[in-house]
VOGU-3710 file (C-alpha; in Angstrom, 3 decimals, decimal comma):
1> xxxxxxxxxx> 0,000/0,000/0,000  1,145/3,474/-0,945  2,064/6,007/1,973  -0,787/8,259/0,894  -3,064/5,433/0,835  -1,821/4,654/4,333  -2,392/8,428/5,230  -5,777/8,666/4,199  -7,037/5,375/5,567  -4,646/6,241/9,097
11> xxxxxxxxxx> -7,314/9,703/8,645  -10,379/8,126/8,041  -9,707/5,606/10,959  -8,522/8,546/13,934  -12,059/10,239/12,381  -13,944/6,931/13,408  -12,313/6,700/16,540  -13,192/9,958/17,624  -17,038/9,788/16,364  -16,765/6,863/18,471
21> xxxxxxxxxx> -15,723/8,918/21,735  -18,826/10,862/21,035  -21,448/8,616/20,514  -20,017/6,905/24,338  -20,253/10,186/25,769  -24,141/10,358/25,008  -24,561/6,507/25,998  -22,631/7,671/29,379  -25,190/10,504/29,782  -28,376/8,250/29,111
31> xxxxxxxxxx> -27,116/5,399/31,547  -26,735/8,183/34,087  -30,549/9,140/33,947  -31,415/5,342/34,062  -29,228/5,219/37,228  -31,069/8,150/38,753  -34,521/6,854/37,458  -33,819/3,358/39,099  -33,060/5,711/42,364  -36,325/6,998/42,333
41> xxxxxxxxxx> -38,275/3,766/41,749  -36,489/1,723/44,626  -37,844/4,786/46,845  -41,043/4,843/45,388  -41,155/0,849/45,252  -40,414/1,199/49,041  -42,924/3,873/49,426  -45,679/1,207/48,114  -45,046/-1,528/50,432  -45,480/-5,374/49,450
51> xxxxxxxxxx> -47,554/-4,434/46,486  -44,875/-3,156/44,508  -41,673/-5,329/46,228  -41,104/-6,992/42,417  -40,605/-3,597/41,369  -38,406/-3,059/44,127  -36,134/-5,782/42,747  -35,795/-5,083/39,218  -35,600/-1,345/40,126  -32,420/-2,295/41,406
61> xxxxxxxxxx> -30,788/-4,403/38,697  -31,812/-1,305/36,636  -29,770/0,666/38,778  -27,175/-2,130/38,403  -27,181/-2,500/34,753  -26,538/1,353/34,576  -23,646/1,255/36,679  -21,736/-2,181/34,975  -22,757/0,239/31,477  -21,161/3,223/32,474
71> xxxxxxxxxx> -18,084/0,733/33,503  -18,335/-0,657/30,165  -18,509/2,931/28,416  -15,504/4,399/30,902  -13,362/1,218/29,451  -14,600/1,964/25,941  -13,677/5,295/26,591  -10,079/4,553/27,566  -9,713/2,295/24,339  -10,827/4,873/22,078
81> xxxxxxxxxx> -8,300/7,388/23,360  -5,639/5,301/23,215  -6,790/4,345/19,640  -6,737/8,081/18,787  -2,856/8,476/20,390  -1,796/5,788/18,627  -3,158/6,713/15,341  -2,079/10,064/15,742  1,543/8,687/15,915  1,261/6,264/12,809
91> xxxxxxxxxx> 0,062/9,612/10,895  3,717/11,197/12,509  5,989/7,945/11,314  4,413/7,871/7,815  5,383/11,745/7,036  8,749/10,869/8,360  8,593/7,714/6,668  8,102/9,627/2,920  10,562/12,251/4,083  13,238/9,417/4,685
101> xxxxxxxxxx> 12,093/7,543/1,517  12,254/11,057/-0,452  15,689/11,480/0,613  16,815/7,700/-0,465  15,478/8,047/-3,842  18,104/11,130/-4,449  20,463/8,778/-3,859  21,962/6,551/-6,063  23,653/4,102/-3,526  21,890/4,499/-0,358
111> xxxxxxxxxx> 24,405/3,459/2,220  23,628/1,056/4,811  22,849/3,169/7,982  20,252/4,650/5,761  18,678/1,159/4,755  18,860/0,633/8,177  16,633/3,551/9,062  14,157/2,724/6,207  13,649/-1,331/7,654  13,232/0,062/11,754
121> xxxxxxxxxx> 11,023/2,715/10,399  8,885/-0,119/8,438  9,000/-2,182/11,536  7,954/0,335/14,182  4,922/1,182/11,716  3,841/-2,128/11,582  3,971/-2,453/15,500  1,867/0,490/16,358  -0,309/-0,987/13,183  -1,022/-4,419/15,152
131> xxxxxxxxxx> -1,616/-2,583/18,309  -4,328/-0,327/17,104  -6,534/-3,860/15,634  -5,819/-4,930/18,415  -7,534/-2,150/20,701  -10,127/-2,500/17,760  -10,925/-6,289/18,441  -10,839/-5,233/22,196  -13,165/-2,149/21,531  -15,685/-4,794/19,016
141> xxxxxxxxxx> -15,597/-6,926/21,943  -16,727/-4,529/24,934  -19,108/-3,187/22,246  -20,735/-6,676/22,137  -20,836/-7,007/25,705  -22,495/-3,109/26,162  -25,153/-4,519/23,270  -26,033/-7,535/25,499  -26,478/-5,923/28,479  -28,783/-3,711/27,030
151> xxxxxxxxxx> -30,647/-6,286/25,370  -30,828/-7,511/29,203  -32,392/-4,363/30,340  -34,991/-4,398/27,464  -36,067/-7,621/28,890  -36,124/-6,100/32,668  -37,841/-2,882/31,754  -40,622/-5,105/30,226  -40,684/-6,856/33,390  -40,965/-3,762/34,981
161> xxxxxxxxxx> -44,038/-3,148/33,162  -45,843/-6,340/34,170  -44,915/-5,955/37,911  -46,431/-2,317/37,743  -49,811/-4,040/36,876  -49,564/-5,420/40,837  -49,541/-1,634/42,087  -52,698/-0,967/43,366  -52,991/2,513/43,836  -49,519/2,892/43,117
171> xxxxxxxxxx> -49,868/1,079/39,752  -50,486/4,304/37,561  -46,942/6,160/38,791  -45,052/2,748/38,976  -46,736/2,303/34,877  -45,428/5,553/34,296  -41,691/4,811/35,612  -41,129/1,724/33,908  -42,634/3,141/30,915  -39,537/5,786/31,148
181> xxxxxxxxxx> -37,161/2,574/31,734  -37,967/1,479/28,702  -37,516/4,128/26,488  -34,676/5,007/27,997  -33,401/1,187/27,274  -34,544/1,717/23,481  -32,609/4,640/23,256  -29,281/3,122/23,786  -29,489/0,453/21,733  -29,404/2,117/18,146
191> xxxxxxxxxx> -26,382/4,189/19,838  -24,777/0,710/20,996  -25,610/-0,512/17,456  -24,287/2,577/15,694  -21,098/2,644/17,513  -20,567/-1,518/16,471  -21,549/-1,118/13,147  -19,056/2,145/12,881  -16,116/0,071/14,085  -16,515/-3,280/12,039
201> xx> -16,272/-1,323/8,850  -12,872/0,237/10,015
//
């Protein structure tokens, strides 16, 4: 591959990575409100008494699945940065890269030391190249894992619902929270699926 195909593809991929960092920032902000939400349901569960103790329950793994997803997002986070550093310096070695290989075809006989430069140049590209798909397989991977868990709380906010139904006279305002549960749930995925989608096609 040409160094200017190199370029533009190393420029395409520090432009996914940092759409990436965005799209965990608002996944971050949405698991916060879920973790807040849950908050206020355990109190209001515990408010209602034995009617609503279900909703007690999976007002709390709610509250837990925001926290292990905000984890998961910190981590992805993390990744992502490091994916931008690292891309950032293969952009660096490939202009010195051309420079050097500029200056060796002026020459007629490159000498040795020169050749030298050229083949640990090559080989220090070709590092930081198998450490950023690598951080790639590891971001694809927590990816999957955020995906899952919000599949998960799809399943638990529906729960939610059902257990509302038990409410009595708290059934309308414990309909109306896990209602909010559940769009909040259906919210992340398409970010969750955006963000995979964006990061197999690099």
């Amino acid at each position: 591959m040409s160094t200017r195909a190199i370029q533009k593809n190393s420029t395409s991929e520090l432009a996914g990575f940092v759409r990436l960092n965005e799209g965990i920032k608002g996944v971050v902000l949405i698991a916060f409100q879920i973790n807040i939400m849950a908050l206020n349901a355990i109190l209001l569960a515990h408010r209602a008494g034995e009617v609503a103790l279900g909703f007690g329950v999976i007002s709390k793994e709610l509250r837990s699945l925001s926290v292990e997803l905000t984890g998961l997002m910190q981590e992805l986070s993390k990744d992502a940065y490091l994916a931008v550093n690292l891309i950032s310096d293969l952009l660096r070695q490939e202009r010195r890269y051309r420079l050097l290989k500029k200056a060796t075809d002026l020459v007629d006989n490159p000498s040795p030391a020169l050749r030298d430069v050229m083949t640990r140049r090559e080989a220090e590209f070709e590092q930081v190249s198998l450490r950023v798909r690598d951080v790639r397989l590891r971001l694809l991977d927590r990816l999957e894992d955020a995906r899952k868990l919000c599949q998960f709380g799809t399943a638990i906010s529906r729960s939610a619902k059902i257990e509302a139904a038990y409410g009595r006279e708290y059934g309308r305002a414990l309909a109306e929270v896990s209602q909010e549960f559940d769009q909040k749930i259906q919210n992340i995925l398409p970010s969750i699926e955006a963000l995979c989608t964006g990061m197999q096609r690099r």
